[in-house]
DSSP file (Angstrom, degrees, kcal/mol; ACC not computed):
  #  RESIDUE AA STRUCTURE BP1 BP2  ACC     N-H-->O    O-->H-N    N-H-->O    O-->H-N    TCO  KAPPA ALPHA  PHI   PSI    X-CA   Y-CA   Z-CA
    1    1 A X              0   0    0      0, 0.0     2,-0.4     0, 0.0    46,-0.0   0.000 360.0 360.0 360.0 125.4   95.6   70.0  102.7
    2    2 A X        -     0   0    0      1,-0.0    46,-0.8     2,-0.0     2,-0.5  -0.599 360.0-140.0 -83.7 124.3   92.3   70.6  101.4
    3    3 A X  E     -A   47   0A   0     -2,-0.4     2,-0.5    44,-0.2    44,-0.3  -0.750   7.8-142.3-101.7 153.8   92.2   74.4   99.0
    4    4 A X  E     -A   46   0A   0     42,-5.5    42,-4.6    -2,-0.5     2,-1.2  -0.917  20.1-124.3-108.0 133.5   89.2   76.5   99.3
    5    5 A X  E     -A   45   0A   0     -2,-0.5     2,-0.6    40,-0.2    40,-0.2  -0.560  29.4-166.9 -69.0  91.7   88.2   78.2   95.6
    6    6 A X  E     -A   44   0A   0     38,-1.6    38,-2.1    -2,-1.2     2,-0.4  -0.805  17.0-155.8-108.1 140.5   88.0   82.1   95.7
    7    7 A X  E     -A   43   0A   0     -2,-0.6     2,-0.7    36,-0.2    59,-0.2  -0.830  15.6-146.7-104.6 138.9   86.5   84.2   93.2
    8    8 A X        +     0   0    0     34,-1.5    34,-0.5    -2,-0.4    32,-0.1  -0.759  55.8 131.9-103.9  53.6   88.2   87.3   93.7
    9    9 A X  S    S-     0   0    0     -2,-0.7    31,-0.0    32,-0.1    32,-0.0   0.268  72.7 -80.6-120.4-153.3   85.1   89.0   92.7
   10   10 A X  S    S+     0   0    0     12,-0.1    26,-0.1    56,-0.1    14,-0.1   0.107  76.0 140.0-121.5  30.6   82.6   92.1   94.0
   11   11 A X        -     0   0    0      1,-0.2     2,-0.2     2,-0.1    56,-0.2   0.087  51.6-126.1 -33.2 158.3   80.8   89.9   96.5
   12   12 A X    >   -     0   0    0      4,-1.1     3,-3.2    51,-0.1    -1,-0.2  -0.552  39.2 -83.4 -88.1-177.7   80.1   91.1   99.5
   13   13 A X  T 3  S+     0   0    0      1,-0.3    53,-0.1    -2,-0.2    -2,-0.1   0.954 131.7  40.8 -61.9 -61.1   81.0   89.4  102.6
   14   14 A X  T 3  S-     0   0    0      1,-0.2    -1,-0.3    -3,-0.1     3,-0.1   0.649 123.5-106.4 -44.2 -13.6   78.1   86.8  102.8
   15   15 A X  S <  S+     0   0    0     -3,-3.2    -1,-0.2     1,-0.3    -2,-0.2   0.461  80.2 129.3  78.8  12.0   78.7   86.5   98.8
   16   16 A X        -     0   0    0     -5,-0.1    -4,-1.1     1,-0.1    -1,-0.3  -0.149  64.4-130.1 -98.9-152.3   75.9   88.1   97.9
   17   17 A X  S    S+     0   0    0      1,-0.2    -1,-0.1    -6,-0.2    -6,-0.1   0.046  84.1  92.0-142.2  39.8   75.9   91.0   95.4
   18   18 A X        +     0   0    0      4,-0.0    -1,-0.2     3,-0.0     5,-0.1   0.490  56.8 108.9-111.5  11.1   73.8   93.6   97.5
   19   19 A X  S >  S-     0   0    0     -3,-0.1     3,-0.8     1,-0.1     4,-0.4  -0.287  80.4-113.2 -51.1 152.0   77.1   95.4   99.2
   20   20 A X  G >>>S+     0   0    0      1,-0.2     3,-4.0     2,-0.2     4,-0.8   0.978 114.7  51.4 -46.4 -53.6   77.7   99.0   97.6
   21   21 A X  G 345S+     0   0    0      1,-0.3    15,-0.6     2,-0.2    -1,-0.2   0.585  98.5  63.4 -80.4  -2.2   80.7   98.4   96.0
   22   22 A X  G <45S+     0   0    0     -3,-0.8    -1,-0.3     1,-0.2    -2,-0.2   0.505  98.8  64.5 -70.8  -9.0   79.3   95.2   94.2
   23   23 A X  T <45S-     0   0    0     -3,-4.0    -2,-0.2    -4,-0.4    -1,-0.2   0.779 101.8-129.8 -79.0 -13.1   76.8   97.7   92.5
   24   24 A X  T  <5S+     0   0    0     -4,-0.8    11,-0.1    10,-0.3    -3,-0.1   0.648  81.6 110.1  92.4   4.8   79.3   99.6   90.6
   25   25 A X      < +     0   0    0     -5,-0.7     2,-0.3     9,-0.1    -4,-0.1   0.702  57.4  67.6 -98.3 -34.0   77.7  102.6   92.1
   26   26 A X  S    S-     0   0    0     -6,-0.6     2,-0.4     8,-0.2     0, 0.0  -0.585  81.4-123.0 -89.6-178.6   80.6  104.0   94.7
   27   27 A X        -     0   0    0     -2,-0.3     2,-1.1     7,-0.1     7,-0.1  -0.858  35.2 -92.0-105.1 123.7   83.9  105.3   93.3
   28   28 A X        +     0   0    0     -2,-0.4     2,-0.3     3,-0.0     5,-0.2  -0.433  54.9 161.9 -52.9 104.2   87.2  103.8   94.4
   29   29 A X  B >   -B   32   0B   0     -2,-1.1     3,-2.4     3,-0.7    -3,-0.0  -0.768  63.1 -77.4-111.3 152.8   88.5  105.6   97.3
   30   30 A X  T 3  S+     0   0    0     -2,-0.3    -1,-0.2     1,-0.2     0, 0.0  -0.086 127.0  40.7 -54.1 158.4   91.0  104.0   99.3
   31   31 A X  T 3  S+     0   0    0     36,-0.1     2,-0.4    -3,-0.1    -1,-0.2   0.144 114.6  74.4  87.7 -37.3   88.6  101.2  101.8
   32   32 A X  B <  S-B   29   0B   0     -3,-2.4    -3,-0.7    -5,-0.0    31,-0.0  -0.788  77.7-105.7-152.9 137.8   86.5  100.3   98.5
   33   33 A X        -     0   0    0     -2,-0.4    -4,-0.2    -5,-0.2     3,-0.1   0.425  23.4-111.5 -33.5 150.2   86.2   99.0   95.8
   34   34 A X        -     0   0    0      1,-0.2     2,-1.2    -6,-0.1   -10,-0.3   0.135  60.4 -73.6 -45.7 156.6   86.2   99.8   91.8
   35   35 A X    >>  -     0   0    0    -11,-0.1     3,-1.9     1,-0.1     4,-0.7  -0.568  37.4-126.3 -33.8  92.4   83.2   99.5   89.8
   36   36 A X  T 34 S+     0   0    0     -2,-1.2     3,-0.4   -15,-0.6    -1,-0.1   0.724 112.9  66.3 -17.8 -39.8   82.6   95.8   89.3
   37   37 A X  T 34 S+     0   0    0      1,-0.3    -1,-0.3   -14,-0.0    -3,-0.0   0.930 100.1  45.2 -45.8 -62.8   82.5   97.0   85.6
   38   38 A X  T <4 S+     0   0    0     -3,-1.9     2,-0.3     2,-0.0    -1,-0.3   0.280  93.5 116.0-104.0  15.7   86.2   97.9   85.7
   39   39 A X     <  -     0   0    0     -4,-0.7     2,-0.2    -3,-0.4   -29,-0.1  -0.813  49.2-154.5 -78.3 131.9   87.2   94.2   87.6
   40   40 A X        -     0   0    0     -2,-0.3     2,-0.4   -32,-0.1   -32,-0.0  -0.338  29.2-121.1 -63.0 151.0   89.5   91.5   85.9
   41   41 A X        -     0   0    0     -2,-0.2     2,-0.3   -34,-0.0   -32,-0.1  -0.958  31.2-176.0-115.5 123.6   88.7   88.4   87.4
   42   42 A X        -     0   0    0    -34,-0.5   -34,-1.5    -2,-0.4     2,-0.3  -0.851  11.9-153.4-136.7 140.5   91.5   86.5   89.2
   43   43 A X  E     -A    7   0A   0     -2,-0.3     2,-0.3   -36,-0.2   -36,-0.2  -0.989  12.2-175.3-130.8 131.7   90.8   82.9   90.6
   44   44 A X  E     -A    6   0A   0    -38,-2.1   -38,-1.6    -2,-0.3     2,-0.5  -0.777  22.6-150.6-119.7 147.2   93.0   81.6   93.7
   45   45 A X  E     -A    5   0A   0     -2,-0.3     2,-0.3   -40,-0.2   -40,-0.2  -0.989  37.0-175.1-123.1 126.4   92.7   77.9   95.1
   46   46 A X  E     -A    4   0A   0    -42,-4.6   -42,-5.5    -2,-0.5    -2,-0.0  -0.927  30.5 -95.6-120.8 152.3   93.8   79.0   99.5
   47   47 A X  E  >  -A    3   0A   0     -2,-0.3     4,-2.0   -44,-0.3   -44,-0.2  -0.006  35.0-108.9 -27.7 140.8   94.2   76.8  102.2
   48   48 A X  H  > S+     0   0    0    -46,-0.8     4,-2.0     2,-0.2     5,-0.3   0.993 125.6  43.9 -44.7 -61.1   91.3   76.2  104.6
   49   49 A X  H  > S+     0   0    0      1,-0.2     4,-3.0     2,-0.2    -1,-0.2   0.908 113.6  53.8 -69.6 -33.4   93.0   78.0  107.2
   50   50 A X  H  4 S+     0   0    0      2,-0.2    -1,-0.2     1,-0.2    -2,-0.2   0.982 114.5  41.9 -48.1 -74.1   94.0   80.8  104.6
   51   51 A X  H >X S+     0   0    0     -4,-2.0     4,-3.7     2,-0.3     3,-1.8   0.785 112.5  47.7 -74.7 -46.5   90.7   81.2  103.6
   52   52 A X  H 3X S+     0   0    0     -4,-2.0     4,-5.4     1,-0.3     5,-0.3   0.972 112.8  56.7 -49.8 -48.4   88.6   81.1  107.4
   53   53 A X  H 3< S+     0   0    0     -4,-3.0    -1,-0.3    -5,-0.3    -2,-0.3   0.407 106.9  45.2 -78.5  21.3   91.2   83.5  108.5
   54   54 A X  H <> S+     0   0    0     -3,-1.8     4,-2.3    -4,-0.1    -1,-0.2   0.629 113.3  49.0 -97.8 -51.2   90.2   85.8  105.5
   55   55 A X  H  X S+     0   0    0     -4,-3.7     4,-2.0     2,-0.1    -2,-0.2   0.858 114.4  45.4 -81.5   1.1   86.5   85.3  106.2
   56   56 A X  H >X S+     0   0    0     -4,-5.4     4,-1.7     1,-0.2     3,-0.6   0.996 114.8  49.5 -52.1 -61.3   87.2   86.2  110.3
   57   57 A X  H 3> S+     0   0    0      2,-0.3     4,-2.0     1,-0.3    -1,-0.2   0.731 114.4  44.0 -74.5 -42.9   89.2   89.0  109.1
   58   58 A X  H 3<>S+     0   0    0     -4,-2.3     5,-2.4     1,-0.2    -1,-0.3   0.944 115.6  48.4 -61.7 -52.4   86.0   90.2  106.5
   59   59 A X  H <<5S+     0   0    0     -4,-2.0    -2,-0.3    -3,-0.6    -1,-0.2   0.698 107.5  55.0 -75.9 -17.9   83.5   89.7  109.1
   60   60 A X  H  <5S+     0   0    0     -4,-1.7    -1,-0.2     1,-0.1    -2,-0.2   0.842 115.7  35.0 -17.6 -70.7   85.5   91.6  111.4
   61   61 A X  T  <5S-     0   0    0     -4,-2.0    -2,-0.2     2,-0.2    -1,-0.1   0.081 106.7-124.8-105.0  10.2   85.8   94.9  109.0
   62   62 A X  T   5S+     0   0    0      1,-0.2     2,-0.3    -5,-0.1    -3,-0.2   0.866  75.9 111.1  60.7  45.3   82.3   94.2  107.9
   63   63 A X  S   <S-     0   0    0     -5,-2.4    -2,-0.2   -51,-0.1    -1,-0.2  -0.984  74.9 -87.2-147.3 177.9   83.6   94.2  104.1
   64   64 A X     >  -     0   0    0     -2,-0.3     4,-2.3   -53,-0.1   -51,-0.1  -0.183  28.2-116.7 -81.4 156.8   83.9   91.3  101.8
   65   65 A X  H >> S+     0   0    0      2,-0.2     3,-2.1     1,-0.2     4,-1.6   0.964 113.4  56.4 -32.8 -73.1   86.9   88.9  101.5
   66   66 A X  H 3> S+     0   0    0      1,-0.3     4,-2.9   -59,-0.2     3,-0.3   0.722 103.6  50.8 -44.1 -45.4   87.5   90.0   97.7
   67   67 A X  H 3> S+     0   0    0    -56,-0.2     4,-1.8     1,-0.2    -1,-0.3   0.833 112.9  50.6 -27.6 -51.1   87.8   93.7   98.7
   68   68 A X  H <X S+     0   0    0     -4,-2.3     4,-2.7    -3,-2.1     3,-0.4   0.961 112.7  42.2 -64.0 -53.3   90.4   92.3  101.3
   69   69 A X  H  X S+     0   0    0     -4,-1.6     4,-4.3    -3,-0.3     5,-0.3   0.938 111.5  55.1 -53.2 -54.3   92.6   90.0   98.7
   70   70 A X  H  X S+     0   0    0     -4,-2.9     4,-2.0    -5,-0.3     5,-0.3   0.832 110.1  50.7 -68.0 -15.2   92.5   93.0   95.9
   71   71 A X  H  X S+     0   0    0     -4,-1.8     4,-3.1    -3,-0.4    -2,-0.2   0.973 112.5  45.4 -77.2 -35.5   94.1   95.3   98.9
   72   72 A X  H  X S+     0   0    0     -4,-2.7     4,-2.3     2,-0.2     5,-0.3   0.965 114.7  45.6 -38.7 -67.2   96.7   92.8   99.5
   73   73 A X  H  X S+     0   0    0     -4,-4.3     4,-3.4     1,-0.3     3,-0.4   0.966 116.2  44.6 -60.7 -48.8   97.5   92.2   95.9
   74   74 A X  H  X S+     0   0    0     -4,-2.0     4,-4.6     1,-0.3    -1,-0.3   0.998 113.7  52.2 -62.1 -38.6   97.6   96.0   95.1
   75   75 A X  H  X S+     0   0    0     -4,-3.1     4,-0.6    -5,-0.3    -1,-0.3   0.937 109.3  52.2 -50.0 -36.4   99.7   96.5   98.4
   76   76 A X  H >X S+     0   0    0     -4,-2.3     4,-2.9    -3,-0.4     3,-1.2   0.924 109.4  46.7 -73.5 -43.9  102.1   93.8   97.2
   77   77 A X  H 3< S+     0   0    0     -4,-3.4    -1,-0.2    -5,-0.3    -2,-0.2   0.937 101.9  63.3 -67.5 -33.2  102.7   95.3   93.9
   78   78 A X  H 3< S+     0   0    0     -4,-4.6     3,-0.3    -5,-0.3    -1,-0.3   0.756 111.0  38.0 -54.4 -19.0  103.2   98.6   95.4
   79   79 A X  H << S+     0   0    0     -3,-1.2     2,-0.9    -4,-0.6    -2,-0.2   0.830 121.5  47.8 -87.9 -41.4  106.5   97.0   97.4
   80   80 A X  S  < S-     0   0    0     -4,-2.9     2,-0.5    -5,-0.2    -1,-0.3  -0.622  86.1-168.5 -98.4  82.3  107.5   95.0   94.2
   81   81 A X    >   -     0   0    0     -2,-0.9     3,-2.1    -3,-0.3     2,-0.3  -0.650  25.8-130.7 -57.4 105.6  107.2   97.7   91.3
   82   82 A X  T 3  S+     0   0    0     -2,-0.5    -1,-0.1     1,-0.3    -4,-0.0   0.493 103.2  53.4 -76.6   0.9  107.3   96.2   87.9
   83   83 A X  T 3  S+     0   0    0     -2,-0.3    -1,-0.3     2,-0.0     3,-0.1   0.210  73.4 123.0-107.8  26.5  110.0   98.8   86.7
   84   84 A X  S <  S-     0   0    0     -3,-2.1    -4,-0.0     1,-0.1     0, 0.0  -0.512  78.0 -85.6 -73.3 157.0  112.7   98.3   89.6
   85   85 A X        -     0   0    0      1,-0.1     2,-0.2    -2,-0.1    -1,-0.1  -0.131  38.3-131.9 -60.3 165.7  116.0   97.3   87.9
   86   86 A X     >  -     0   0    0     -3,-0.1     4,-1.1     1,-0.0    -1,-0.1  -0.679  14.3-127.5-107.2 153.2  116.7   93.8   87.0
   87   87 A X  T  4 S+     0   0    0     -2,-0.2    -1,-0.0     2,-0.2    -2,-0.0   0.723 113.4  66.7 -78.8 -20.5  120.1   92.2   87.9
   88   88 A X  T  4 S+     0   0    0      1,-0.1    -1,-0.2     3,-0.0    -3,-0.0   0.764  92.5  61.3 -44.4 -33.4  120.2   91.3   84.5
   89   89 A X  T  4 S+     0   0    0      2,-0.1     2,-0.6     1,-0.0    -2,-0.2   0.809  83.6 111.6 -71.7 -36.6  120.5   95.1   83.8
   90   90 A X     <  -     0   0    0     -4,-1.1    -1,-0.0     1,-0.1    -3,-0.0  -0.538  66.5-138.4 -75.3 121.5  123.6   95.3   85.8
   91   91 A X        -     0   0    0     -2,-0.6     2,-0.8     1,-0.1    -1,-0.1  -0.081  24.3-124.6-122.1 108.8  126.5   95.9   84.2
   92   92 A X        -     0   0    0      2,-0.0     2,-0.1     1,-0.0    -1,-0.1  -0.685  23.9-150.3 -58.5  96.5  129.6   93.6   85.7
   93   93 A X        -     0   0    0     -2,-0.8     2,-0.9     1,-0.1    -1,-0.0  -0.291  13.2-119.4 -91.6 138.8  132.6   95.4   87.1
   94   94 A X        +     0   0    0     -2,-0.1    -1,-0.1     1,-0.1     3,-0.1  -0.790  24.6 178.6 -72.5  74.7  136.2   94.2   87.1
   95   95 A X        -     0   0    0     -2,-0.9    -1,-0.1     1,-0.3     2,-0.1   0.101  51.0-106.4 -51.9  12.0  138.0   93.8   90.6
   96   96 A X        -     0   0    0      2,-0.0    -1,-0.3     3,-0.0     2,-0.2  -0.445  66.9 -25.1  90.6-172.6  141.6   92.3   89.1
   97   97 A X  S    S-     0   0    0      1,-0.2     2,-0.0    -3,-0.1    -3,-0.0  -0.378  79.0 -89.1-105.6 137.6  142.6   89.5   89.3
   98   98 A X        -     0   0    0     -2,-0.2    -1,-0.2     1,-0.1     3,-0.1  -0.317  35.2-136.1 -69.9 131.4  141.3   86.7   92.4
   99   99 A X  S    S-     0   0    0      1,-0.2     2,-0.4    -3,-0.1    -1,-0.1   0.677  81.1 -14.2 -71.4 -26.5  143.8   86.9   95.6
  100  100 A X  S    S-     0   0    0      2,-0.0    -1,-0.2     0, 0.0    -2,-0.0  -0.952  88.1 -80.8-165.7 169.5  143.9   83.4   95.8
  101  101 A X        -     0   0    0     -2,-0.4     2,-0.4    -3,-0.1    -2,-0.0  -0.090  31.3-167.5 -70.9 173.2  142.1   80.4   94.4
  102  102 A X        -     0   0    0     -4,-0.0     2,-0.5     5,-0.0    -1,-0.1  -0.972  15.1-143.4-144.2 140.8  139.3   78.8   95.3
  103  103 A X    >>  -     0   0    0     -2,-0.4     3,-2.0     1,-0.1     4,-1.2  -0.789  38.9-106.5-112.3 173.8  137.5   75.5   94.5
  104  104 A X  H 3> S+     0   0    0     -2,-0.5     4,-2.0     1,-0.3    -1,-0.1   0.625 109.0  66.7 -60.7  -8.7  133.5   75.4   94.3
  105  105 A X  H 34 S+     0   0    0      1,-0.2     4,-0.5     2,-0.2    -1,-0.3   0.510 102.0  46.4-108.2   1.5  133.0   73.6   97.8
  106  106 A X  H <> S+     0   0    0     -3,-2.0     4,-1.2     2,-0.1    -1,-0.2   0.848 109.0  51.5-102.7  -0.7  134.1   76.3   99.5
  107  107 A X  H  X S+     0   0    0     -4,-1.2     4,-1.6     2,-0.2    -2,-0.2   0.823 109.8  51.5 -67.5 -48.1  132.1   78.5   97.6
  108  108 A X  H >X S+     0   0    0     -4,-2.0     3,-2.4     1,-0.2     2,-1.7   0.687 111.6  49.1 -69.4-101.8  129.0   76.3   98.4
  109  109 A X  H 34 S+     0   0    0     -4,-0.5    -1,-0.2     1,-0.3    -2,-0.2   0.433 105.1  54.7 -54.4 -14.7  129.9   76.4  102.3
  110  110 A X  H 3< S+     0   0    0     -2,-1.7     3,-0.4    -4,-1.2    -1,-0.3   0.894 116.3  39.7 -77.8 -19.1  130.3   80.0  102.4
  111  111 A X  H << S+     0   0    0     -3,-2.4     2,-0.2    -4,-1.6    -1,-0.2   0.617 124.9  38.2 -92.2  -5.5  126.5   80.3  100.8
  112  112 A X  S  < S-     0   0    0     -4,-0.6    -1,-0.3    -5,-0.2     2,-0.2  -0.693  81.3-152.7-148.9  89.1  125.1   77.4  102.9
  113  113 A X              0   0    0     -3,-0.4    -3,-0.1    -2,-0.2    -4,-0.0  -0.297 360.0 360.0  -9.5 100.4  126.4   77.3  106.4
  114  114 A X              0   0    0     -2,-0.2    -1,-0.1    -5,-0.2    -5,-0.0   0.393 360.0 360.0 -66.3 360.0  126.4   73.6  108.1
């Protein structure tokens, strides 16, 4: 598998840098991008197929790949919040004492089926 290099930048779809929201001139509103100004730069190496189906997907909605990637990322953080609890944070509780023994291979088949 061959990766394609993506700048996660304020390109516009062709890569050039005459789109609005590569000037830094619209306002983020949901649909478009920050300022260019106020972009981190994050660099991805994607699959060929990753990457054509990003630009179909670009030329499609007539905005640029990066615009498409930063909605993904932010959408993904929105699901994974960085202050949900940890399972470290949880506390263990005491059910007595085990109803009967057990040895570790049946513990492995009940967590991996055959």
């Amino acid at each position: 598998m061959t990766t394609r290099f993506v700048d996660a930048d304020a390109s516009g779809v062709d890569g050039s840098e005459s789109a609005p929201w590569a000037t830094g001139l619209c306002s983020a509103k949901p649909g478009t991008a920050p300022p260019a100004s106020a972009l981190g730069t994050i660099s991805l190496h994607v699959s060929d197929s990753d990457y054509e189906a990003y630009k179909t997907l670009a030329a499609r909605t007539s905005r640029p790949v990066a615009q498409l990637i930063r909605e993904a990322m932010s959408r993904w953080l929105g699901e994974h919040p960085l202050d949900a609890p940890s399972l470290r944070d949880v506390r263990p509780v005491d059910l007595g004492p085990m109803l009967q023994p057990f040895d570790r291979s049946e513990l492995a088949d009940e967590m991996y089926p055959r």
